[in-house]
N, C-alpha and C positions, 0 to 999 in steps of 0.2 A: 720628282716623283713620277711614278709611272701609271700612271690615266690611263693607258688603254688596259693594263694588266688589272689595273681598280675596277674597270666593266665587264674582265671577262674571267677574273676568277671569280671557280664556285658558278658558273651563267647557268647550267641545270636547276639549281635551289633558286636565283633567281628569278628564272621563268615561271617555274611553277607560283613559289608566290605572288607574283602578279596576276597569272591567270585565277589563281585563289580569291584576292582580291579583288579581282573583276566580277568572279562569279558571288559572291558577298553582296558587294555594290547591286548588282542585278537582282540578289533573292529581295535583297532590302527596299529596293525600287519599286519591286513588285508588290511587296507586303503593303505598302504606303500606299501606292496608287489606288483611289478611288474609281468604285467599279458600282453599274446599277443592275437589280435583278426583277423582272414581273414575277408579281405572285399572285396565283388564283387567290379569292376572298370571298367568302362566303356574304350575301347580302342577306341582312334578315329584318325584315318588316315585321313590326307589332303593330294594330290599331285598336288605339285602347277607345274610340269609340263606340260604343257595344250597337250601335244600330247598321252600321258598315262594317264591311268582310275585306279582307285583300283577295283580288282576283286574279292579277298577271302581275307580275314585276320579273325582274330578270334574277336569276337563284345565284347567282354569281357576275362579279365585278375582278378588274387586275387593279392590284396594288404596285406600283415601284418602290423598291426599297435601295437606299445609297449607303456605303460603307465603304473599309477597306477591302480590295480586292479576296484576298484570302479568307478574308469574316465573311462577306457577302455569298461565294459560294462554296461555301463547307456549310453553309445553313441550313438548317432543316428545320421550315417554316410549318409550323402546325396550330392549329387554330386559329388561321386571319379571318376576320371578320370585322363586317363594318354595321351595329346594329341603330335602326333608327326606327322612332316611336312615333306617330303619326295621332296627335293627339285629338282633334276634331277636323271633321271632313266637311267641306262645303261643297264637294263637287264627286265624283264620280273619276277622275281625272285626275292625277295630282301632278305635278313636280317636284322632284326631291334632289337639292342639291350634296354631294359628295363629298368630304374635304380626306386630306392626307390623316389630320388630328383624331379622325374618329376611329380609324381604323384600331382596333384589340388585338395584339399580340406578346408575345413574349420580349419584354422591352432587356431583357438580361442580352440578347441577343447582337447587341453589338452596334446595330442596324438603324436606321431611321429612314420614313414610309414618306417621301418625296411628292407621289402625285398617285391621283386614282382614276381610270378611265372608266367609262364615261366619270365624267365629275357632274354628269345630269342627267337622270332619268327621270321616267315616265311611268308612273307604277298605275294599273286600273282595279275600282274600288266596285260594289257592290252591293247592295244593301241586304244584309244580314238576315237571313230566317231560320225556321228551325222545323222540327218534325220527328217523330220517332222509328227508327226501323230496325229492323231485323237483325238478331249477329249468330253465321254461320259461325261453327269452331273447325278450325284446321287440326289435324295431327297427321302422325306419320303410323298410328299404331296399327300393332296386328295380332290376331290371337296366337298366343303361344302354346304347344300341344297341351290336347284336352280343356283349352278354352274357347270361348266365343266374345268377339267383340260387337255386343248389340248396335252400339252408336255413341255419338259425344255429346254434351249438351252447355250450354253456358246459363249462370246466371248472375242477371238476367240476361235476357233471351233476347230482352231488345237494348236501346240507348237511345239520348237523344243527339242527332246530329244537326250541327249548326253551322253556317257557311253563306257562300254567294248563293244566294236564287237560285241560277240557272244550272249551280255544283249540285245543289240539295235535290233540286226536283226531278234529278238522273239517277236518285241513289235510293234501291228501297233495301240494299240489304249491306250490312258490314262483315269484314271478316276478323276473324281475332289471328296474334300472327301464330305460328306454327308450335304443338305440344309435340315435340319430338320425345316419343318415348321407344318407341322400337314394338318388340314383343313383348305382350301383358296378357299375365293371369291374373288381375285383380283390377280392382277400380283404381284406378290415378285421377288425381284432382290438384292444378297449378291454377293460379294467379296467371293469367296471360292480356299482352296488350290489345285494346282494338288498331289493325293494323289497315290505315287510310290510304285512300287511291294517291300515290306519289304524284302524280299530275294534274294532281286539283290543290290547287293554293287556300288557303283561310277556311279552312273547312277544321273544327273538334267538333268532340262527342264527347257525351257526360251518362256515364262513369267511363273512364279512358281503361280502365282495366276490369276486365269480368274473370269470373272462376270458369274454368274450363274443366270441364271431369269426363275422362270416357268409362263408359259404360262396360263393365265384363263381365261374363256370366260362366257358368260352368258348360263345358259341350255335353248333348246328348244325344245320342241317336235310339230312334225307337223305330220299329219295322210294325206296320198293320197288316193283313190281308183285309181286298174289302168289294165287295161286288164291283161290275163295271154297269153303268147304265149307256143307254144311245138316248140320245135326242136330234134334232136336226130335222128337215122336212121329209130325210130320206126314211125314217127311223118309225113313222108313223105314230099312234099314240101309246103313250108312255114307252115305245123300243118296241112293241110286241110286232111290227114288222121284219124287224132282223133276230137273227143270232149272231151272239159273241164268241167267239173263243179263243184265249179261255173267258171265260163268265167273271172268272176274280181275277186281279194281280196284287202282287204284294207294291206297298208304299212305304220306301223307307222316309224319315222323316229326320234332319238334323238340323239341331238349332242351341238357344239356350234352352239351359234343364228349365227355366221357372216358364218355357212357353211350349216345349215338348214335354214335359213332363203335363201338363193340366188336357192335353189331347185325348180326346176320346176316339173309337172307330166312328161313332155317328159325326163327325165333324168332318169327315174326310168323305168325296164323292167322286171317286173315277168313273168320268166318262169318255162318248166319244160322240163326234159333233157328224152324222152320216147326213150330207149336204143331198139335196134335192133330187141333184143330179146323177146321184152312185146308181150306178148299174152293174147289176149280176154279185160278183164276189169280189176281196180284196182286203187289204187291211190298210187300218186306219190307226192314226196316234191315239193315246192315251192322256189325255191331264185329267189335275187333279184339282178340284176346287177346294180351297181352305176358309176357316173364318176370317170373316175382316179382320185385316193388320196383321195377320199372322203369317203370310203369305210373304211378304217385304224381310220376314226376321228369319226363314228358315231353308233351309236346300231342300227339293225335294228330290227323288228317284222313283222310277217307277220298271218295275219288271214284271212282265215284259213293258217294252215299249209303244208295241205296237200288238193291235189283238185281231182276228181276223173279222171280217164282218161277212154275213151273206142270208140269205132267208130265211126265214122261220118256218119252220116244217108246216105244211098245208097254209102258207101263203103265196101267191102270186111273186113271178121275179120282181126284183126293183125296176 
């Protein structure tokens, strides 16, 4: 029989298939081989004692998790967490031991959670108060043509916020998180969360959610003419040491209709403040004094700007 002709017919198909079978052998090696992966894990402290707060603990721990090489990373780990319940506190101080068992995840995954580092922490506790403050509302909005957006308001206006001591007695006011609405002609009103300082641990607030409304009004603009007065030490009594001119300017007024529209001319008083000091001629600004509150809601304009100032005929220079 001819042996050597038996190993070297056909040796191209031969080669290849053992190189075949090598590489087989190796995906298959591969796929078996046990492989470890760290995965961030969410730590989450409860204390159901109601007289103690959580004040520090660490917001994250690493989980190992062991499998086959090819399981372990094609994974995509989402919701690890290791939650534990701290039922009565005697100290201030705690210790809390770690295990691999407690960690929550998605067990379809292949995977099994090996070890957790630290496996001992130190978490710091607080004793619980409470108090009520304030809740600013956040938005993004803006008047859209021919509107006015007055302001936002929540209610309620306040909450009670409950936590560590030393969290609470730094906080007199909350925010709700963001009413993204863009441009508004009318009133919007959402359910929005109160949104807590991310860096302060064991701290709720009751009610967790307020109604957030912004405010919108119709725009209006109204124009007055209306005397100018002086006052000021330079101006003498009642202005009759200077002249103005001109004597009037017009005052436009823009705002909402429900706070421009109820404006009378007697509500509005241009003047000009002539300081002690004014000598000879020269001109001086004009504002505009409004009623309270109304001043904060409206734009004003004043034209001219500027009015000239200088003696009153048969009085002495400044």
């Amino acid at each position: 029989m001819d042996f050597q002709g038996l190993f070297t017919r056909n040796w191209p198909y031969k080669v290849a298939a053992l190189a075949l079978s090598i590489l087989l052998w190796l995906r298959v090696s591969a796929n078996t081989e046990i492989a470890e992966q760290a995965v961030p894990t969410v730590l989450e402290i409860q204390v159901s004692d109601s007289a103690w707060s959580l004040r520090e603990a660490p917001p994250e721990i690493t989980t190992t998790f062991r499998g086959e090489r090819n399981q372990v990373f094609a994974t995509r780990f989402e919701e690890t967490l290791i939650r534990k319940v701290i039922d009565q506190v005697e100290d201030s101080v705690v210790s809390v031991e770690l295990s691999p068992s407690e960690v929550i995840y998605n067990r379809e995954l292949g995977v099994d959670p090996v070890s957790v580092s630290p496996s001992l922490i130190v978490i710091r506790l607080e004793e619980r108060v409470g108090k009520r403050v304030a809740v600013a509302g956040r938005t993004d909005a803006r008047a859209a043509p021919g509107a006015f957006v007055v302001g936002m308001a929540t209610a309620p206006d306040s909450v009670w916020l409950q936590g560590p001591a030393s969290f609470v007695e730094q906080i007199s006011e909350v925010t709700t998180e963001l009413l993204a609405v863009g441009a508004v002609s009318s009133r919007v009103t959402q359910q929005l969360a109160i949104a807590l300082p991310p860096d302060l641990a064991g701290l709720s607030v009751d009610p967790a959610i307020v109604l957030g409304t912004v405010e919108v009004d119709s725009l209006l603009t109204r124009e007055f003419e209306a005397p100018v007065s002086a006052t000021g030490g330079g101006a003498g009594p009642g202005g009759r040491d200077v002249l103005l001119s001109p004597a009037t300017v017009v005052v436009s007024i823009s705002g909402p209709a429900s706070v421009v529209g109820g404006l009378d001319p007697a509500d509005l008083t241009p003047g000009v403040e002539v300081p002690a000091s004014f000598e000879g001629a020269g001109s001086l600004p004009v504002s505009v004094q409004l009623p309270a509150g109304v001043a904060a809601t409206v734009i004003v304009d004043v034209a001219p700007e500027r009015v000239s100032v200088g003696p009153a005929s048969g009085s002495s220079d400044l």
